[in-house]
Every structure is written in C-alpha cells, then in structure tokens.
C-alpha positions as a Python dict, from the first residue, in 0.01 Angstrom:
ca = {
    (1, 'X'): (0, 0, 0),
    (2, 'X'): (202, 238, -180),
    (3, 'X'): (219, 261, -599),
    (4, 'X'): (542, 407, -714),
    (5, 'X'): (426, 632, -1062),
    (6, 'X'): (567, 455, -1371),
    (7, 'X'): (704, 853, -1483),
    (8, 'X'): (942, 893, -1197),
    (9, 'X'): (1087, 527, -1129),
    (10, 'X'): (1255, 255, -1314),
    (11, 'X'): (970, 218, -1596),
    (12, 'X'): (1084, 523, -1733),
    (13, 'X'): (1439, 418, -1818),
    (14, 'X'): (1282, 115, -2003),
    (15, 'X'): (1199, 121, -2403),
    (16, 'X'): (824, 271, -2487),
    (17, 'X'): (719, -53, -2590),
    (18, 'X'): (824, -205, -2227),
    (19, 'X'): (695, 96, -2086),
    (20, 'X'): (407, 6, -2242),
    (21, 'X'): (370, -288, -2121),
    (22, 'X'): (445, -221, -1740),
    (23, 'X'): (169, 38, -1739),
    (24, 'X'): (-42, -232, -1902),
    (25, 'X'): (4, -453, -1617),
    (26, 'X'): (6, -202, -1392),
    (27, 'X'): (-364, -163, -1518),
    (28, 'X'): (-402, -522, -1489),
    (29, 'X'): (-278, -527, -1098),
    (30, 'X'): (-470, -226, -1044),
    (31, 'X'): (-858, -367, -1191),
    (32, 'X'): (-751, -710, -979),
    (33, 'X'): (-714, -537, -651),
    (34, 'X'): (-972, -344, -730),
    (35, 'X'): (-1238, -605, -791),
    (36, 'X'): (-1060, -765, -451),
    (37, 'X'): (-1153, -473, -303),
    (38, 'X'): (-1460, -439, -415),
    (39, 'X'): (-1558, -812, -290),
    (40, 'X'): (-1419, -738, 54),
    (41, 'X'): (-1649, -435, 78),
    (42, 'X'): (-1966, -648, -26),
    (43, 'X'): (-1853, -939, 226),
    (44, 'X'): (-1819, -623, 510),
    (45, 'X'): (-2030, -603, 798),
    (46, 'X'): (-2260, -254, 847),
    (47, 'X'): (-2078, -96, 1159),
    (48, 'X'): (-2383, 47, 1335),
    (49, 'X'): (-2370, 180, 1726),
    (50, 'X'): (-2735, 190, 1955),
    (51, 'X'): (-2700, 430, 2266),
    (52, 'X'): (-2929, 100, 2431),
    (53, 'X'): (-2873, -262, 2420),
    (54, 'X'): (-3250, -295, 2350),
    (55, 'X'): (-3213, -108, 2015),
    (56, 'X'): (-2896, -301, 1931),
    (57, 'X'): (-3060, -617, 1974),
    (58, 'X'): (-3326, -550, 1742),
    (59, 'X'): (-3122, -409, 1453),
    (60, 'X'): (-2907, -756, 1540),
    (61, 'X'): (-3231, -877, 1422),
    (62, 'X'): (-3302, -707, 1175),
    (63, 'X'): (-2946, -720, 991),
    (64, 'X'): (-2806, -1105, 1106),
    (65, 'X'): (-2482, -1177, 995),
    (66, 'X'): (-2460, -819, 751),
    (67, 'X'): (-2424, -562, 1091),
    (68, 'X'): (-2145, -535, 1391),
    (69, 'X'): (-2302, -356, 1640),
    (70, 'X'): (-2169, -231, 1908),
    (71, 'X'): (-2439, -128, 2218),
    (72, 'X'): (-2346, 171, 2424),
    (73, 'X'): (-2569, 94, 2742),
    (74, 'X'): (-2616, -310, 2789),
    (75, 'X'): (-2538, -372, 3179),
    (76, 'X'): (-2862, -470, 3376),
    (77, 'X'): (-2672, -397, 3687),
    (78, 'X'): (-2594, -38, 3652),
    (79, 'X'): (-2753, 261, 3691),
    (80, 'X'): (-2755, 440, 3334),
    (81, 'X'): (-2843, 780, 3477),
    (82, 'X'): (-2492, 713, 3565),
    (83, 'X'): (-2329, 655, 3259),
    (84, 'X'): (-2004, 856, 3124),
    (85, 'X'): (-1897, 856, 2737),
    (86, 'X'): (-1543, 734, 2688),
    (87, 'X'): (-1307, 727, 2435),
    (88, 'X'): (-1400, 374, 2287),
    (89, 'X'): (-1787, 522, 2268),
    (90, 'X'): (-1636, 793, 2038),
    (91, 'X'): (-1439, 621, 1804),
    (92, 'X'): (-1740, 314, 1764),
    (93, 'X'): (-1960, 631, 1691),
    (94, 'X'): (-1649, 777, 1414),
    (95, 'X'): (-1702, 430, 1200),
    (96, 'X'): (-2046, 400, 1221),
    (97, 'X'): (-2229, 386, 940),
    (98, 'X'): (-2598, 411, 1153),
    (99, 'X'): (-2694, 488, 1493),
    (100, 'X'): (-2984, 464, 1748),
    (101, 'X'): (-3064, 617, 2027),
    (102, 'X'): (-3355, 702, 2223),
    (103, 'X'): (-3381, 1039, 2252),
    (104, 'X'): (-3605, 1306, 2474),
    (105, 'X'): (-3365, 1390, 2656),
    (106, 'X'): (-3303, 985, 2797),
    (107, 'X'): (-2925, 1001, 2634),
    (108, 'X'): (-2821, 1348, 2609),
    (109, 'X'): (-2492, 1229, 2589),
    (110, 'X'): (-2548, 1107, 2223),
    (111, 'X'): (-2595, 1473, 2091),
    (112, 'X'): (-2279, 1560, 2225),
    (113, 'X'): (-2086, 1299, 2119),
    (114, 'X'): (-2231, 1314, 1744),
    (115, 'X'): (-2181, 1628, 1734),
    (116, 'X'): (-1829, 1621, 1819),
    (117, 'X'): (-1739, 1277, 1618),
    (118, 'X'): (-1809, 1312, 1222),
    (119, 'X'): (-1864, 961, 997),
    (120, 'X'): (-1602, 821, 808),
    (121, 'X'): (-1504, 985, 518),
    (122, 'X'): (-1751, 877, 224),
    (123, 'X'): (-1965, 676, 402),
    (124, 'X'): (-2277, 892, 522),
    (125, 'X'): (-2418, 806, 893),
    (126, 'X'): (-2782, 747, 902),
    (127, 'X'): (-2926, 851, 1274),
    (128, 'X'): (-3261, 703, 1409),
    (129, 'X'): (-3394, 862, 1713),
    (130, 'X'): (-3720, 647, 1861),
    (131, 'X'): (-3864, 929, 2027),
    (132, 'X'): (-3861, 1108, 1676),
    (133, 'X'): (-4027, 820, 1513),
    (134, 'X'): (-4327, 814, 1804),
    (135, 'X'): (-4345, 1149, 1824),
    (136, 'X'): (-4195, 1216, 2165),
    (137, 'X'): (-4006, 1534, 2330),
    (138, 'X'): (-3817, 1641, 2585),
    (139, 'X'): (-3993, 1638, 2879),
    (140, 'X'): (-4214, 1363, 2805),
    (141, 'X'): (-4126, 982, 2981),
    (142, 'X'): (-3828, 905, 2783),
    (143, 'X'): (-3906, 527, 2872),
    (144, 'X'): (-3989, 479, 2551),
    (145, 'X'): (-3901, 96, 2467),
    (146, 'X'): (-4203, 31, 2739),
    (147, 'X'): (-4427, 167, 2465),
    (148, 'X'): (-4558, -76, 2284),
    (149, 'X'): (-4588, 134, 1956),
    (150, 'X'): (-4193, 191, 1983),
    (151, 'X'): (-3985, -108, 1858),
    (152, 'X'): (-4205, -141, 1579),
    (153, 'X'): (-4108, 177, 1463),
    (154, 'X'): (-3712, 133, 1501),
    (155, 'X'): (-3753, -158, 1360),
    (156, 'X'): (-3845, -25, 1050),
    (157, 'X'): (-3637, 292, 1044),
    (158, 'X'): (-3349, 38, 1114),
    (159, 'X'): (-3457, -144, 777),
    (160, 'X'): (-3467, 145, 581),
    (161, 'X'): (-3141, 271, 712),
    (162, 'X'): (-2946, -80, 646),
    (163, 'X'): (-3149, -155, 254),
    (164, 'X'): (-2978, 223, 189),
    (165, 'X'): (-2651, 128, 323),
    (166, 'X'): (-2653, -233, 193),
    (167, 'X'): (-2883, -244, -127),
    (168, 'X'): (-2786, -551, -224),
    (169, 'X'): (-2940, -721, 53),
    (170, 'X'): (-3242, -510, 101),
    (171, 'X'): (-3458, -816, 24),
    (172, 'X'): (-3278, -1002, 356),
    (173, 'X'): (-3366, -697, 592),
    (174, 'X'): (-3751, -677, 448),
    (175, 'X'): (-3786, -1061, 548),
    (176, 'X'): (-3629, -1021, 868),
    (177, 'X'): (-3848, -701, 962),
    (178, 'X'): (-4134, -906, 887),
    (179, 'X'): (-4043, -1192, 1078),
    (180, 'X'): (-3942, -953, 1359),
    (181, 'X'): (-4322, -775, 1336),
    (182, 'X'): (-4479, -1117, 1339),
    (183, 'X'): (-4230, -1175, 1674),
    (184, 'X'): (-4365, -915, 1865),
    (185, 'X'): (-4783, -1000, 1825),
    (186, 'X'): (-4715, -1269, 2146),
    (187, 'X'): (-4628, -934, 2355),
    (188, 'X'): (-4903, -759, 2165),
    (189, 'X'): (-5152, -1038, 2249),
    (190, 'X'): (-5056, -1068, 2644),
    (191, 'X'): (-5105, -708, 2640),
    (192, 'X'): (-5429, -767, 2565),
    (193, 'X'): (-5521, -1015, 2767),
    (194, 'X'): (-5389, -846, 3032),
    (195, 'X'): (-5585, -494, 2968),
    (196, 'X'): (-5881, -701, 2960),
    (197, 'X'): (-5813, -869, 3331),
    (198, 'X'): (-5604, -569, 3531),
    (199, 'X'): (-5768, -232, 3310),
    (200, 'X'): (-5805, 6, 3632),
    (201, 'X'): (-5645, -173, 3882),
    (202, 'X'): (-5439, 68, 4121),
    (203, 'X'): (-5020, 12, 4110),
    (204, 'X'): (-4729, 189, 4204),
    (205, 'X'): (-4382, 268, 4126),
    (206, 'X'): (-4077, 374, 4260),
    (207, 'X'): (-4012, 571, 3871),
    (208, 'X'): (-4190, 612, 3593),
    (209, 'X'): (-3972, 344, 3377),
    (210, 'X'): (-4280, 87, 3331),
    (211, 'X'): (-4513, 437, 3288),
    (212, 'X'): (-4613, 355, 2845),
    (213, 'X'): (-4657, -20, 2968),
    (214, 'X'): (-4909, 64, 3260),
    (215, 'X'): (-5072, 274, 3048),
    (216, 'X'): (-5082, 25, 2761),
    (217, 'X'): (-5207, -252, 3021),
    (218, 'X'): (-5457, 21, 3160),
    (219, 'X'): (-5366, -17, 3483),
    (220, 'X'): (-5434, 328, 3732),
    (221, 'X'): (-5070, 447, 3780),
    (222, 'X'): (-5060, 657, 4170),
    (223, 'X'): (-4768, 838, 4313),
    (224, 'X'): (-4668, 990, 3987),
    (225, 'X'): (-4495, 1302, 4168),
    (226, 'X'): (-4339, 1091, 4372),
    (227, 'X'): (-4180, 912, 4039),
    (228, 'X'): (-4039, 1182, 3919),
    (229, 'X'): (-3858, 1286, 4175),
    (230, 'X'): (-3679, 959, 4213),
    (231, 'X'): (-3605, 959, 3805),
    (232, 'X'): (-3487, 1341, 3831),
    (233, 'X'): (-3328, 1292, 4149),
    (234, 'X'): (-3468, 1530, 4346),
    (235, 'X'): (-3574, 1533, 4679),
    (236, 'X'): (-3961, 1379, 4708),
    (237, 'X'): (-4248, 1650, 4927),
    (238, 'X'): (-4299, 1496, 5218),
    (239, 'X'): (-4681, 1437, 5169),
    (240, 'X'): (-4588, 1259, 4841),
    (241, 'X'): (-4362, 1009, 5034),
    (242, 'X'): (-4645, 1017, 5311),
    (243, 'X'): (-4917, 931, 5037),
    (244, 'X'): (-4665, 649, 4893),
    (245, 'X'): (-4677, 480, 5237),
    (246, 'X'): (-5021, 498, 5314),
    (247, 'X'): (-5067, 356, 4964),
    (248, 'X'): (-4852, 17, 5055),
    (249, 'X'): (-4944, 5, 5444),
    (250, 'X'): (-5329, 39, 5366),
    (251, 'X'): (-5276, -177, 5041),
    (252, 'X'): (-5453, 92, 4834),
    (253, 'X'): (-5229, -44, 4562),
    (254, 'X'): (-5166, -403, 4403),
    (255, 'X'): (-4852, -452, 4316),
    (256, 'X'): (-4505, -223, 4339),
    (257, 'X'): (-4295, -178, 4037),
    (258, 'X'): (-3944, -69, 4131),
    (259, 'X'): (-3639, 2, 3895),
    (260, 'X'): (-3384, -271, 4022),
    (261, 'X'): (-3085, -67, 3833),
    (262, 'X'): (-3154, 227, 4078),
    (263, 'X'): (-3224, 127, 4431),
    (264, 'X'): (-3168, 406, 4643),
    (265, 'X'): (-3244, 455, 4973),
    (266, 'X'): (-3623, 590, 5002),
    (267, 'X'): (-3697, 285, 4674),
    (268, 'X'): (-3565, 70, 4958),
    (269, 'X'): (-3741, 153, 5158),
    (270, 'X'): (-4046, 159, 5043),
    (271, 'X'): (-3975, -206, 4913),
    (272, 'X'): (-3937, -313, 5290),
    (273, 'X'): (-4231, -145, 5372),
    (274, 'X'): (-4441, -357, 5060),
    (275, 'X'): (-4330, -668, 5193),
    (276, 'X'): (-4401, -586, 5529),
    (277, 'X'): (-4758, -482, 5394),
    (278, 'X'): (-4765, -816, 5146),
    (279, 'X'): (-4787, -619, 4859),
    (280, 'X'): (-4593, -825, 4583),
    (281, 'X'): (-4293, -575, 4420),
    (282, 'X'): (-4222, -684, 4069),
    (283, 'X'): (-3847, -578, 3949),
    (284, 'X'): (-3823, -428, 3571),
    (285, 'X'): (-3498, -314, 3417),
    (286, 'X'): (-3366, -28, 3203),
    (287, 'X'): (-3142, -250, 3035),
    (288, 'X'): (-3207, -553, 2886),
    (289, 'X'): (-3036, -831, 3029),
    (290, 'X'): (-2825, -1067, 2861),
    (291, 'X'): (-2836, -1403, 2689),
    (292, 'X'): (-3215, -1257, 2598),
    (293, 'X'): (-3387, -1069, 2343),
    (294, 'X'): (-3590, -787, 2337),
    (295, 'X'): (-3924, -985, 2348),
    (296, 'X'): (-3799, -1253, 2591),
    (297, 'X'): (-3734, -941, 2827),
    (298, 'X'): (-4037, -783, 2775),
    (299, 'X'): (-4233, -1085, 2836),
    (300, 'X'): (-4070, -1204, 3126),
    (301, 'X'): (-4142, -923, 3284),
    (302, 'X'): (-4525, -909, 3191),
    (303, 'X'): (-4557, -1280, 3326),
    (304, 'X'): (-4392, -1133, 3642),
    (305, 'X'): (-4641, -884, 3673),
    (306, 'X'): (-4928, -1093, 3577),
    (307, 'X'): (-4867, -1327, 3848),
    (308, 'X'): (-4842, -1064, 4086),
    (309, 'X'): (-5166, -917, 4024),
    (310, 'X'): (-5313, -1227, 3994),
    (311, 'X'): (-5161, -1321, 4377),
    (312, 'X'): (-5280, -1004, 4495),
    (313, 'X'): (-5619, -1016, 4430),
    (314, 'X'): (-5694, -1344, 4649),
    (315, 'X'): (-5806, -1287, 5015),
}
C-alpha cells in the first residue's frame, strides 16, 4: 500500500488547522495498521527449511502450530545420493528464518545453496548443523540420525533457535522439548534391551546407513570396505565382494541390513544370495517415511531387526 505525503497532495491546499487534522488522522490510520501489523506478525508461523524430513519432523515437534516447515529430502522411495536443488529449494531457503541440515559432507548441496540464497531482509537465519552439534566431520558416517545421541541434540538447538526467533512463546517450545526428550527414552530403552541380548553378534550391510545404530546396539559390524564402496559408489575389490558372500553362504553373519532407497545391482544381489542362504535381510531407510514420526520410524525398524535376530538364532 502506497501513502501519498500530506506536503505534495491535496492536504496541502487545505487550511493549517485542516491540515492539521489530516496529518492527525493520518497518525491515527498509521498506529492502527501498525498495531494490525504488528498482530499479524505475532499470529505468523516461523518459516524454517530441514535438508531431511527426519529433522523437519522433529522441529514440527518441537514448534506445533508456531513453524511451516518445509522438508527438502522426505521421499522413502528415492535415492537421496540422487537429489538435485531446484528453484523452489532456493526460494523456501530465501524466507527461512532457521534451517537444518545434517552436515559432514551428507548434503553438500546445502552449503551451496546458503551460500548463494541470503535471509530475508531483517529477519536473521539461524543454521543448525547435527554433525556440528555431535561433533562429526567430513569423512566420518554422515548417517547421523542412526546415532542415538543425535536428535537429542537438534532437538534442542531447534528450541533455542525458535525461543530466539519467537520469544514470546519460548515457554511452549521448552515444554514441547521436554515432552519430545521424554518421547525418545522408549527407543533409548529398546536399545538397551537389545545391547544386552545381540552385544557381539556378527551382521552385515549392504552401506553403512544403520553403522551409529549397530554400534549403539553393539552388534560386530563385517564387510565395512565393502560398505563404503556401495555409499561412495565405487567399484567394490573383488575379495571384499568374495568375503561378503562367503559371509551369507556360510551364515557367518545373522542378519543383512540393506538400504531399500538404493538397491543396485551387487545389493541385489547379495539380497538373493541371503535368502537363498536363510539369512533374514531387514530393510532400513534414509528417509523417513510418511504418515510416521521420527520415533515410530526408528522403532519400527528396531522391532524389525529384533525379530530377525531373534529368528536367526533358532536351529
């Protein structure tokens, strides 16, 4: 809306004490739309944009109804080694008042794209990187939702970040981060359980994607070269594949874990070659699927694997 200046229109031709008054209510009309405006920008939503559905789903929880986030990465069925930035990515990222991403070197993309998109004018944009808050780098398994230790930690970064955008509400994001924490000690708790039952039991995997979990559930990861390979895509040695397949036709191992958003030809074929060998294969995701949260997802998938090594250890 344009204000024409009282100086150089018709208020000007009009006696000083009319003058007078028109700039009064000008005033008046002014403070009104003001305090409109004012409302409208407490009733607004935080914009905020996560590279990873995973992350957008918990700052969903952690804001409610007071953030519009927008999730970069959220379809189960496609490879996100894959993914290319577009346009709309860009301009979600220009209005966005906080983003998360994960970091070492898992979205590379994101660097680019903030550095070549700045935040709306007079409205800083807060950026949480998990590997930063869990002290991982490039080069290390940038996996890192698998780690328990991780969500946690965005979780409370993504509080932070929203009380400083929003202080009004601060009090509304401190009891949803603690209801969020209290959330997660089921996962915590079958993590634990499991540990206790599975701690140095031999698995494999087609990539390192469920490597912090493994670790966290102490199970004795194998093939690890071969792993990396698949996640770099490079071409596996041929006495890594060899080892891989003695591993599943001897049954050195108990369960396979494959990536079911990257199924390329050697993961398929070493998933023909577990079922021919009746070792159970036990699908985990990149993305988290839909219509479920972050600890639904993770805990599916831990019952999946639980009832695989459980199957797999009778005769």
């Amino acid at each position: 809306m344009i204000y024409q200046n009282p100086a150089h229109g018709p208020a000007a031709r009009l006696t000083s004490a009319a003058a007078r008054l028109v700039v009064a209510l000008a005033a008046t009309v002014a403070a009104v739309f003001g305090f409109a405006h004012a409302a409208l920008a407490a009733d607004a939503t935080i914009p905020v944009v996560a590279a990873e559905n995973f992350y957008g789903d918990v700052v969903k929880q952690i804001g409610g109804a007071r953030v519009d986030v927008t999730s970069i990465l959220s379809n189960p069925d496609q490879d996100p080694h894959l993914f290319e930035a577009s346009p709309t990515t860009a301009r979600a990222l220009q209005h966005a008042r906080i983003v998360v991403y994960s970091g070492a070197d898992y979205d590379p993309w994101m660097t680019k794209l903030l550095g070549a998109t700045k935040g709306s004018q007079g409205s800083p944009r807060a950026i949480i990187v998990a590997a930063d808050l869990v002290g991982k780098k490039a080069g290390d398994n940038p996996h890192l939702w698998y780690d328990p230790r991780t969500m946690p930690a965005v979780a409370r970064a993504v509080s932070a970040a929203l009380a400083a955008a929003d202080p009004a509400h601060k009090s509304v994001y401190d009891a949803n981060l603690a209801a969020f924490l209290v959330s997660l000690k089921p996962l915590d708790a079958k993590v634990a359980a499991m540990r206790t039952r599975y701690h140095g039991v031999p698995v494999t995997a087609t990539e390192p994607v469920f490597g912090y979990m493994s670790d966290a559930l102490g199970l004795d990861m194998r093939n690890l070269r071969f792993q990396l390979a698949t996640m770099n895509d490079t071409e596996a040695s041929a006495s890594d594949i060899a080892a891989f397949e003695r591993d599943l036709r001897e049954r050195r191992v108990r369960v396979l874990i494959y990536n079911s958003q990257a199924t390329e030809a050697l993961t398929r074929r070493m998933l023909v070659l577990a079922k021919d060998s009746k070792v159970p294969a036990v699908s985990v995701t990149e993305t988290q699927p839909a219509g479920v949260t972050f600890q639904q997802w993770m805990m599916a998938q831990l019952d999946a694997l639980d009832r695989a090594l459980a199957a797999s250890a009778k005769p």
